[in-house]
NUGU-200908 format. One record per atom (N, C-alpha, C): residue in one letter; atom name; z, y, x negated. Coordinates in Angstrom, 1 decimal. Each point is the difference from the previous one (the first is absolute). Example, Ala and Ser with C-alpha at 12.3 -4.5 7.8 and 13.67 -1.06 7.14 Angstrom:
2
<'A', 'N', <7.8, -5.7, -13.2>>
<'A', 'CA', <0.0, 1.2, 0.9>>
<'A', 'C', <0.0, 1.2, -0.9>>
<'S', 'N', <-0.7, 1.1, 0.4>>
<'S', 'CA', <0.0, 1.1, -0.9>>
<'S', 'C', <0.8, 1.1, 0.8>>
//
This chain:
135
<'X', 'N', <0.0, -1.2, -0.9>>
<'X', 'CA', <0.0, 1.2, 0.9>>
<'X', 'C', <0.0, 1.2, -0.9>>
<'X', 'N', <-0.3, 1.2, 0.5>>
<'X', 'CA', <-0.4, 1.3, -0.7>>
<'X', 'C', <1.4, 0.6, -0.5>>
<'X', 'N', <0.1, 0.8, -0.6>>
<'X', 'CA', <1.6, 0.7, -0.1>>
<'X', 'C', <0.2, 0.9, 1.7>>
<'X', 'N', <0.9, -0.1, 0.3>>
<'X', 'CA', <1.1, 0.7, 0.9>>
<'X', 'C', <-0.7, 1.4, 0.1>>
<'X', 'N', <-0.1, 0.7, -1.2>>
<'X', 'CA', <-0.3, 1.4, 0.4>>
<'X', 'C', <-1.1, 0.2, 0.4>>
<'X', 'N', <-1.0, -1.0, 0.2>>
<'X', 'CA', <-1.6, 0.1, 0.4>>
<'X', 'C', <0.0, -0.2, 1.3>>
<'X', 'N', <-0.6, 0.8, 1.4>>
<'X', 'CA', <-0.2, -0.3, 1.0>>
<'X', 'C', <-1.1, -0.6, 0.3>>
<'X', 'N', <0.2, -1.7, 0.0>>
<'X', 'CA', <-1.0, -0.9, -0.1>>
<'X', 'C', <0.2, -0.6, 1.6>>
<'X', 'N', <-1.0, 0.0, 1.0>>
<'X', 'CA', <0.2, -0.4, 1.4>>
<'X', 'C', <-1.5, -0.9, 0.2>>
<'X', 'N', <1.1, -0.9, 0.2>>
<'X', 'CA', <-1.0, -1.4, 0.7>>
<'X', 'C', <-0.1, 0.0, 1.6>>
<'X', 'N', <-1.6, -1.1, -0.3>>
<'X', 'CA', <0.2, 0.2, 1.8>>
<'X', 'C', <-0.4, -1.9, 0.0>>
<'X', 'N', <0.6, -0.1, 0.9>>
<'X', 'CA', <-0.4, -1.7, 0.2>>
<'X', 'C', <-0.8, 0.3, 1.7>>
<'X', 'N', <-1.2, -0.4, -0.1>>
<'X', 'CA', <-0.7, 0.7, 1.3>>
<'X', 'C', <-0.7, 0.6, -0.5>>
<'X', 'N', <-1.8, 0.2, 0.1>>
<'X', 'CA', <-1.0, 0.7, 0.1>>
<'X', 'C', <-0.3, 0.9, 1.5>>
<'X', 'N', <0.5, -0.2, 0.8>>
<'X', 'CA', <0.0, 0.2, 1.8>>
<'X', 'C', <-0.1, 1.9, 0.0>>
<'X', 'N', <-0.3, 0.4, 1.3>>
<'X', 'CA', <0.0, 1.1, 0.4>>
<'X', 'C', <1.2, 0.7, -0.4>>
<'X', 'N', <1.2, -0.3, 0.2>>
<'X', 'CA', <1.5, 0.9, -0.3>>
<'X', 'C', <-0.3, 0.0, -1.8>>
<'X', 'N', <-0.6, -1.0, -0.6>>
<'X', 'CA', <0.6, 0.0, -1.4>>
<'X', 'C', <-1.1, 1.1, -0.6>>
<'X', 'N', <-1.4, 0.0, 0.8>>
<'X', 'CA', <-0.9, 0.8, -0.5>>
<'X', 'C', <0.2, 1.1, 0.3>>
<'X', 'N', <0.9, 0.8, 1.2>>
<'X', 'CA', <0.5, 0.9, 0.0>>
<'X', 'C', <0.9, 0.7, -1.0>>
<'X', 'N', <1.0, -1.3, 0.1>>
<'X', 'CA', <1.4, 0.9, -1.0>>
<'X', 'C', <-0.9, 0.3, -1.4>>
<'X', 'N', <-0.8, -1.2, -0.5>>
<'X', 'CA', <-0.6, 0.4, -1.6>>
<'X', 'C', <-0.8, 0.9, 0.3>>
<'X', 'N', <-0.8, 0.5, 0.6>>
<'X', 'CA', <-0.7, 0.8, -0.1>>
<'X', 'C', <1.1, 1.5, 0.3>>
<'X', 'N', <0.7, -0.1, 1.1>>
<'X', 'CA', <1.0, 1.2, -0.6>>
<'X', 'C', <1.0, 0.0, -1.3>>
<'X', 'N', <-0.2, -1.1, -0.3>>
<'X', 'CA', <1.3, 0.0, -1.8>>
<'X', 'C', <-1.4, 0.4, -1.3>>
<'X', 'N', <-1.2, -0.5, 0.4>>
<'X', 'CA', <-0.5, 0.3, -1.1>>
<'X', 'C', <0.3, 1.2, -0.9>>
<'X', 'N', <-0.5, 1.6, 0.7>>
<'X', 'CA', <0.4, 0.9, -0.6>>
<'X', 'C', <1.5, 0.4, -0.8>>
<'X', 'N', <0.4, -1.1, 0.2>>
<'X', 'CA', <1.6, 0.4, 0.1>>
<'X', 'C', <0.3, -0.5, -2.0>>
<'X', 'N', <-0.9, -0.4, -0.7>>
<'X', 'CA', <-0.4, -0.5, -1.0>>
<'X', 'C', <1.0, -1.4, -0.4>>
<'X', 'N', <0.9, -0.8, 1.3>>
<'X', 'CA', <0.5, -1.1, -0.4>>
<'X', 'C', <-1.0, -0.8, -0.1>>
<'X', 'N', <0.4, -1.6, -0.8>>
<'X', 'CA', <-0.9, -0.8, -0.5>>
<'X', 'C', <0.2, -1.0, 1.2>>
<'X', 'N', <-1.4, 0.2, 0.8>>
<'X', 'CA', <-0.4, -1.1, 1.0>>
<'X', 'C', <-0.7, -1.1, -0.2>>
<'X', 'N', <0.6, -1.5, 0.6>>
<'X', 'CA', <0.1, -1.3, -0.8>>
<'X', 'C', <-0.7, -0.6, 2.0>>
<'X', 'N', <-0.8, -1.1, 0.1>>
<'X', 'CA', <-0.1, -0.4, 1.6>>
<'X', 'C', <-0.6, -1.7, -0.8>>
<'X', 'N', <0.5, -0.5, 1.2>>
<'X', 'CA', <-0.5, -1.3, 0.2>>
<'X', 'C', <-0.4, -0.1, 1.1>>
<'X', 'N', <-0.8, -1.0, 1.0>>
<'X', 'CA', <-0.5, -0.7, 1.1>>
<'X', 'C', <-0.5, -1.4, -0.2>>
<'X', 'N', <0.1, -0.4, 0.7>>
<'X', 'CA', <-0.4, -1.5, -0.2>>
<'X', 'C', <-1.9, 0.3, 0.7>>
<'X', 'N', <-0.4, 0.8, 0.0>>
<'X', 'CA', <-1.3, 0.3, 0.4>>
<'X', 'C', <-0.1, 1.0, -1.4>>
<'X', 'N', <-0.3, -0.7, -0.9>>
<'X', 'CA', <0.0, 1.1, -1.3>>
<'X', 'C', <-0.8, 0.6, 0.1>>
<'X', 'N', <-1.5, 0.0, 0.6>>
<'X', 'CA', <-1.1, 1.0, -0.3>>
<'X', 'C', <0.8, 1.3, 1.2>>
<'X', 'N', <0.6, -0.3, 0.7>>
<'X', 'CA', <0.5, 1.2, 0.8>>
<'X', 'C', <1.0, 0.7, -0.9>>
<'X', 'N', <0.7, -0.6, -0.6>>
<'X', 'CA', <1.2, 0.9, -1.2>>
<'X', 'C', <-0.6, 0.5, -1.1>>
<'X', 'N', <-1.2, -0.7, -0.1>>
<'X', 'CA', <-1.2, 1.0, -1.2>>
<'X', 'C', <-0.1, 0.9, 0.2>>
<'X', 'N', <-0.9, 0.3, 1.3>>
<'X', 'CA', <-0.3, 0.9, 0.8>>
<'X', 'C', <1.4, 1.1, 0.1>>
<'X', 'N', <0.5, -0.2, 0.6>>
<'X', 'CA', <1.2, 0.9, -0.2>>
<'X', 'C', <0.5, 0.4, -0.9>>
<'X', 'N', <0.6, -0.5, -1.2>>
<'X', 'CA', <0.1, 0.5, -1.1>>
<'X', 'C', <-0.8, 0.6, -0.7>>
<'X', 'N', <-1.0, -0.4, -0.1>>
<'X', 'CA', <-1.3, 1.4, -0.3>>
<'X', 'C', <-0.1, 1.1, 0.5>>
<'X', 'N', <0.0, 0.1, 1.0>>
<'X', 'CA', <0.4, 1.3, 1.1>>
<'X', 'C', <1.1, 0.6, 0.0>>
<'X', 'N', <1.0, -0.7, -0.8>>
<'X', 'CA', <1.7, 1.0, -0.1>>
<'X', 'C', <-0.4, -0.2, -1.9>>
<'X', 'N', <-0.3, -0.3, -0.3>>
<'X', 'CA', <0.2, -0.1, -1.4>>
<'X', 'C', <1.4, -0.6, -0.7>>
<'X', 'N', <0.0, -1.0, 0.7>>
<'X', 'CA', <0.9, -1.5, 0.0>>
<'X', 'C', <-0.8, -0.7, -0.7>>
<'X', 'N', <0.9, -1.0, -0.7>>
<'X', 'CA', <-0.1, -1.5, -0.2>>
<'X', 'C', <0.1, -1.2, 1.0>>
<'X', 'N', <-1.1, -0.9, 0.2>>
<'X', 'CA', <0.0, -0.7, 0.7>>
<'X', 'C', <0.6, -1.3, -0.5>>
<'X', 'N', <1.3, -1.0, 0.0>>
<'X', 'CA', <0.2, -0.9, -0.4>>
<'X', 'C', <0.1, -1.4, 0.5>>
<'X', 'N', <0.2, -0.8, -0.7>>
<'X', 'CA', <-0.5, -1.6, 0.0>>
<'X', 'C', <0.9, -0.6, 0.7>>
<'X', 'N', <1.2, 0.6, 0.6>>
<'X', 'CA', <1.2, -0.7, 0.5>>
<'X', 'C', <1.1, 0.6, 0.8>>
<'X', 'N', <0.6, -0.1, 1.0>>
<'X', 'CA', <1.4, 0.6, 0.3>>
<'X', 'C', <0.6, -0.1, -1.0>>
<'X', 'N', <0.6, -1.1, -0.7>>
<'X', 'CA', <1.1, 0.3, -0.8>>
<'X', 'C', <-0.6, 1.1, -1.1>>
<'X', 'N', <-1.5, 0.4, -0.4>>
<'X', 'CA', <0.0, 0.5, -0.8>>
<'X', 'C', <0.4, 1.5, 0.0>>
<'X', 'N', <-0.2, 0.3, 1.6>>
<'X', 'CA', <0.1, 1.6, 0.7>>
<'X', 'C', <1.2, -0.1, -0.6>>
<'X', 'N', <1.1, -0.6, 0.3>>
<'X', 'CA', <1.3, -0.1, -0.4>>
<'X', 'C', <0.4, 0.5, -1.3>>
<'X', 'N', <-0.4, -1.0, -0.9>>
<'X', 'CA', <-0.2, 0.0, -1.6>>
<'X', 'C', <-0.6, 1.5, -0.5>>
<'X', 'N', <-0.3, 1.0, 0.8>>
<'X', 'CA', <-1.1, 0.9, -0.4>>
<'X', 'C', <0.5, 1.6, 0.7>>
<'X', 'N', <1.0, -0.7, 1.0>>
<'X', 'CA', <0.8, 1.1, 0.6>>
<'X', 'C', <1.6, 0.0, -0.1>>
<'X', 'N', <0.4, 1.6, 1.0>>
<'X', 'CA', <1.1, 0.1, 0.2>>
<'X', 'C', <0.2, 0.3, 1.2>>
<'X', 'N', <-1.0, 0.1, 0.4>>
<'X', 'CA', <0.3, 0.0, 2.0>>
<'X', 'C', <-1.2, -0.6, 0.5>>
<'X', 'N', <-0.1, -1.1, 0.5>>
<'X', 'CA', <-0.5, -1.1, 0.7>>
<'X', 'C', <-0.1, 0.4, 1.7>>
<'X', 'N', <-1.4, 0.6, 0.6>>
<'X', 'CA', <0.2, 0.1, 1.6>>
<'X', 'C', <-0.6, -1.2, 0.2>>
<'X', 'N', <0.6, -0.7, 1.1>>
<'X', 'CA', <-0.9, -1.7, 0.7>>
<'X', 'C', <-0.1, 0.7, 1.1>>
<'X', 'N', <-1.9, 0.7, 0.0>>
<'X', 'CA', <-0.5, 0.3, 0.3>>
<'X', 'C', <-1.0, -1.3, 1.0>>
<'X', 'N', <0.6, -1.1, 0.6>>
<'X', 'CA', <-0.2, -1.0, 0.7>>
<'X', 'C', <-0.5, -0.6, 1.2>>
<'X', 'N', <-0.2, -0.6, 0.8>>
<'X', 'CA', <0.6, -0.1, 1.2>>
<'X', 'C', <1.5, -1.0, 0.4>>
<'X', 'N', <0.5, 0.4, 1.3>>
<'X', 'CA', <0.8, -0.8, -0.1>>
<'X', 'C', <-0.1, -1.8, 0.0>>
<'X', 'N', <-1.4, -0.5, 0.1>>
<'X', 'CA', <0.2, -1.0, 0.0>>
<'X', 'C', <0.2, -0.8, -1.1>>
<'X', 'N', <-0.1, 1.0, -1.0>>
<'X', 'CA', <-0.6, -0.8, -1.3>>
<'X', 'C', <1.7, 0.5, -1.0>>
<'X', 'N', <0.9, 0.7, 0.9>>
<'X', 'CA', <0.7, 0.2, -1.2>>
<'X', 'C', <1.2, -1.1, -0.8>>
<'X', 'N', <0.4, -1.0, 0.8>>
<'X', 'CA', <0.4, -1.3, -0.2>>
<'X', 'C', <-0.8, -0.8, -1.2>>
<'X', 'N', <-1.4, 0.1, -0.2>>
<'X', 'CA', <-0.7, -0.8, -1.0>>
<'X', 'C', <0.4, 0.8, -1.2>>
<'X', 'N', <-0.5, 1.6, 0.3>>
<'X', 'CA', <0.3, 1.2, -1.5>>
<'X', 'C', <1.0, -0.1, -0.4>>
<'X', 'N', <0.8, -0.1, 0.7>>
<'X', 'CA', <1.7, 0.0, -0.2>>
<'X', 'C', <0.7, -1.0, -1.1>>
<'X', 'N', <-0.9, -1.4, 0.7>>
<'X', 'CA', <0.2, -1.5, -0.5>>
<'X', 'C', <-0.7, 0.6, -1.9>>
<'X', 'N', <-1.0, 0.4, 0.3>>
<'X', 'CA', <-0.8, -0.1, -1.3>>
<'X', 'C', <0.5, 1.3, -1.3>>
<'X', 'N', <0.5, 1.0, 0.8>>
<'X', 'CA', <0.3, 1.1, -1.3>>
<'X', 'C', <1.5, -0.3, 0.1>>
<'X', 'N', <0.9, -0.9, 0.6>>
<'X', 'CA', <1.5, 0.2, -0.2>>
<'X', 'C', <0.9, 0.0, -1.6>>
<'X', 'N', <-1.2, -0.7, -0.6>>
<'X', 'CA', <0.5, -0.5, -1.5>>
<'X', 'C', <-0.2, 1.3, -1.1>>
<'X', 'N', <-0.9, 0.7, 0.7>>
<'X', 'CA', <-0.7, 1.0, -1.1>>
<'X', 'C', <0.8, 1.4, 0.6>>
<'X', 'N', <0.9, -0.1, 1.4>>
<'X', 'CA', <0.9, 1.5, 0.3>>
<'X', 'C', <1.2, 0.2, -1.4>>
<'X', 'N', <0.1, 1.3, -0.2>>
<'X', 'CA', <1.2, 0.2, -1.1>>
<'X', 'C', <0.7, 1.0, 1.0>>
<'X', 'N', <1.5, 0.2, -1.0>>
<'X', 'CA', <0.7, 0.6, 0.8>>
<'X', 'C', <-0.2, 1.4, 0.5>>
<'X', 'N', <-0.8, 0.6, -1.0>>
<'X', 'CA', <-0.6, 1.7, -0.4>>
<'X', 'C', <-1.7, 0.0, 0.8>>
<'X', 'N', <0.3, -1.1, 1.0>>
<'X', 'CA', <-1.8, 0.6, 1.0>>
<'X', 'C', <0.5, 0.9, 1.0>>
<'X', 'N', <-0.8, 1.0, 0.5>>
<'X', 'CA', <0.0, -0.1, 1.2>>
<'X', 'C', <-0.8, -0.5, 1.3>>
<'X', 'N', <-0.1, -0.7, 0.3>>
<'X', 'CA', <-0.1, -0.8, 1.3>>
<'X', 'C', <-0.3, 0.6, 1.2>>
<'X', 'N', <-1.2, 0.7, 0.5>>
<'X', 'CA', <0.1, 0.0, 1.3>>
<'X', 'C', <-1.3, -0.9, 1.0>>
<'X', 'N', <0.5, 0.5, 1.0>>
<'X', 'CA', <-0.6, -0.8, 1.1>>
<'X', 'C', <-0.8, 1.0, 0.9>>
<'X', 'N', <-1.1, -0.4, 0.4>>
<'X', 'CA', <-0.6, 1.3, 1.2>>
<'X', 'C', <-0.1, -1.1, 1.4>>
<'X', 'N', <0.5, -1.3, 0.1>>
<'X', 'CA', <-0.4, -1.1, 0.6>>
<'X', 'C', <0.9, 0.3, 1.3>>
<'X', 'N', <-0.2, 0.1, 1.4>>
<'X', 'CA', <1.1, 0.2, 1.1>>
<'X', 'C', <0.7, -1.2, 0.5>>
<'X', 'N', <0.9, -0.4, 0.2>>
<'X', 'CA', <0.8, -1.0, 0.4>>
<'X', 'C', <0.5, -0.8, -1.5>>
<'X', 'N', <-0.3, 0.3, -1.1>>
<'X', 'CA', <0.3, -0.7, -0.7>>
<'X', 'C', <1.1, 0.9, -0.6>>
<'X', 'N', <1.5, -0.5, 0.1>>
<'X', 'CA', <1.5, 0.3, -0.9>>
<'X', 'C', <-0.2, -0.1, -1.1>>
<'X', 'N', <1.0, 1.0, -0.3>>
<'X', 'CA', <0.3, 0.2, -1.5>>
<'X', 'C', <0.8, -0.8, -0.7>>
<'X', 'N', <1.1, -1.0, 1.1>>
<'X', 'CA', <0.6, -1.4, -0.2>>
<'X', 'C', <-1.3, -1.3, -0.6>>
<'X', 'N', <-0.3, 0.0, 1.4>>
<'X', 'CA', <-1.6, -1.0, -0.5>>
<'X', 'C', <-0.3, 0.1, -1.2>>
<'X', 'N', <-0.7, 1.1, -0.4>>
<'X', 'CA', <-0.6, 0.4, -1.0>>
<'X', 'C', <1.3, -0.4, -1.3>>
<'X', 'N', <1.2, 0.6, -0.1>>
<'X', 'CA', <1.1, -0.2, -0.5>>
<'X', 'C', <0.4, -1.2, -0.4>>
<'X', 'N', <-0.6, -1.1, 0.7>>
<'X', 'CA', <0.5, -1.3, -0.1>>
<'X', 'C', <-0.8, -1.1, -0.9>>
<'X', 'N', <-1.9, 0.1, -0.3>>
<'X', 'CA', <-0.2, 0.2, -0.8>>
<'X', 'C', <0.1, 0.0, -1.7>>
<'X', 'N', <0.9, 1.1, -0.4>>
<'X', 'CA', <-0.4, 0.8, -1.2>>
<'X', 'C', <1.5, -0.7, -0.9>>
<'X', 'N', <-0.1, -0.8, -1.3>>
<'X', 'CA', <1.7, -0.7, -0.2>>
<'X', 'C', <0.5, 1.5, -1.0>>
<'X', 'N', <-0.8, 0.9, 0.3>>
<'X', 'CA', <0.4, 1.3, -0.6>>
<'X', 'C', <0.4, 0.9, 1.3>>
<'X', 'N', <0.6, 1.5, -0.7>>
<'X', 'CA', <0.0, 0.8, 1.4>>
<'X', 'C', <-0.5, 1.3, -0.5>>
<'X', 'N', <-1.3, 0.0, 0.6>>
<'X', 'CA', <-1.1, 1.1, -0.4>>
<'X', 'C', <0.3, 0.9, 1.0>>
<'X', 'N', <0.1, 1.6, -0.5>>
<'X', 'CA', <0.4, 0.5, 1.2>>
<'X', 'C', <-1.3, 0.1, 1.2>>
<'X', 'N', <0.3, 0.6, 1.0>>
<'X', 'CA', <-1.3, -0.8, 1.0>>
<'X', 'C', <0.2, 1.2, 1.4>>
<'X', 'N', <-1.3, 0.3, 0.1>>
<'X', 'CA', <0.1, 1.1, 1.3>>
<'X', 'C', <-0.8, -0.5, 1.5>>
<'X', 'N', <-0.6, 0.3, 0.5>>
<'X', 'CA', <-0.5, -0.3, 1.1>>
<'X', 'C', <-1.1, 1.6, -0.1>>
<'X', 'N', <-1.1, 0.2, 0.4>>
<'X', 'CA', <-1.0, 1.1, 0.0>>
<'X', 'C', <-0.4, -0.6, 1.4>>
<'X', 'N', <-0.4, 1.0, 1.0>>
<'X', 'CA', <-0.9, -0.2, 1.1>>
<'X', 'C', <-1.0, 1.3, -0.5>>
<'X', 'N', <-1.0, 0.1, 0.1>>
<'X', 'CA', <-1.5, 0.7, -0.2>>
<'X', 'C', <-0.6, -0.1, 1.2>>
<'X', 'N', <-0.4, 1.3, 0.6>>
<'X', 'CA', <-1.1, -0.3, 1.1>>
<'X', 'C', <-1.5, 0.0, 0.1>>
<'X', 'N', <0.1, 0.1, 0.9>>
<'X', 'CA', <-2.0, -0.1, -0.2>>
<'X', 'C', <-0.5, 1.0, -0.5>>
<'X', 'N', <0.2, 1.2, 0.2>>
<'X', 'CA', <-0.3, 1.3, -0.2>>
<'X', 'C', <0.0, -0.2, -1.8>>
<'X', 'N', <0.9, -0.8, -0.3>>
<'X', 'CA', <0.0, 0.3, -1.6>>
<'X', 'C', <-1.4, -0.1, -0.8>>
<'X', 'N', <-0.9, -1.1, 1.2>>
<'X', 'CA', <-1.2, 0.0, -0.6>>
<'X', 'C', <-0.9, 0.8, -0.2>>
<'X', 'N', <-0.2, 1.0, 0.6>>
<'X', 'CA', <-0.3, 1.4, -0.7>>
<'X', 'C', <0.4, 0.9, -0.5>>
<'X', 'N', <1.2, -0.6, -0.8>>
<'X', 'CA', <0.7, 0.8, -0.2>>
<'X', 'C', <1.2, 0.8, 0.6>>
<'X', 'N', <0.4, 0.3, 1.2>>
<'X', 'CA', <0.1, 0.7, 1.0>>
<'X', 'C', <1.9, -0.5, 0.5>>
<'X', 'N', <-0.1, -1.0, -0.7>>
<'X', 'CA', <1.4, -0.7, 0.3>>
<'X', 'C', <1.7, 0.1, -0.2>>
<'X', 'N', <0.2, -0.9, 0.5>>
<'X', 'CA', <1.9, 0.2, 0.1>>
<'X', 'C', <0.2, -1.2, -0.7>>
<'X', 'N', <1.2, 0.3, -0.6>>
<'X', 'CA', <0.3, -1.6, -0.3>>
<'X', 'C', <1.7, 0.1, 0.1>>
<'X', 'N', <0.5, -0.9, 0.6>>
<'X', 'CA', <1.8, -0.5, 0.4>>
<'X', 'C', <0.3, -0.7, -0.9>>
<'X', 'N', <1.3, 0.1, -0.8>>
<'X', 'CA', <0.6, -0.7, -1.2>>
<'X', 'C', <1.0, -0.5, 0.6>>
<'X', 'N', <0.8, -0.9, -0.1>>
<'X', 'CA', <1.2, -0.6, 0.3>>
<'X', 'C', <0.1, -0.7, -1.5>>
<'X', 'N', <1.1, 0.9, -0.5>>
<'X', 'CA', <0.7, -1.0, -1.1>>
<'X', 'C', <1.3, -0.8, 0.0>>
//
């Protein structure tokens, strides 16, 4: 993982919310890291925010300090299963997924990464948006 004082932000998710948030972080000159399991779509994206497209969840991990699972909810039980080994105690963790707890999520990780909950709305996709934190 990067040093601490680098604002390195992963996205696990190529999807509409994640191409919003990176496209609004790009300017922001943190280092943006995406994965999808549809890689040519995380290409695509990362080209467009001036990200790195990577080979793995656990790698977004390995490559950041704040991790959004940028997801659906059905899939977050599998992600969960697969990056639990690679969470450290120094991530941040959020979620933009609805119905899915921060226990859930919490239960998981044999570390305790701190971890937020983000709701984003649609509007964010042009830009235009709100986004709700619960920490």
């Amino acid at each position: 993982m990067r040093d601490s004082k680098d604002l390195t932000i992963g996205f696990i998710g190529a999807g509409n919310m994640a191409e919003a948030m990176m496209k609004g972080l790009a300017p922001s000159g943190a280092a943006l890291f995406v994965h999808d399991v549809a890689q040519e779509k995380a290409s695509t994206l990362a080209k467009a925010c001036g990200a790195r497209s990577l080979a793995s969840n656990c790698e977004v991990l390995r490559e950041s300090t704040i991790v959004i699972l940028a997801i659906k909810p059905g899939v977050y039980d599998s992600v969960l299963s697969e990056i639990a080994s690679s969470v450290l105690d120094d991530h941040l963790i959020v979620s933009i997924a609805p119905g899915i707890t921060k226990e859930r999520i919490r239960g998981y990780f044999p570390t305790h990464p701190r971890l937020i909950r983000m709701m984003p709305n649609t509007p964010a996709l042009v830009g235009e948006g709100m986004i709700v934190l619960s920490p």
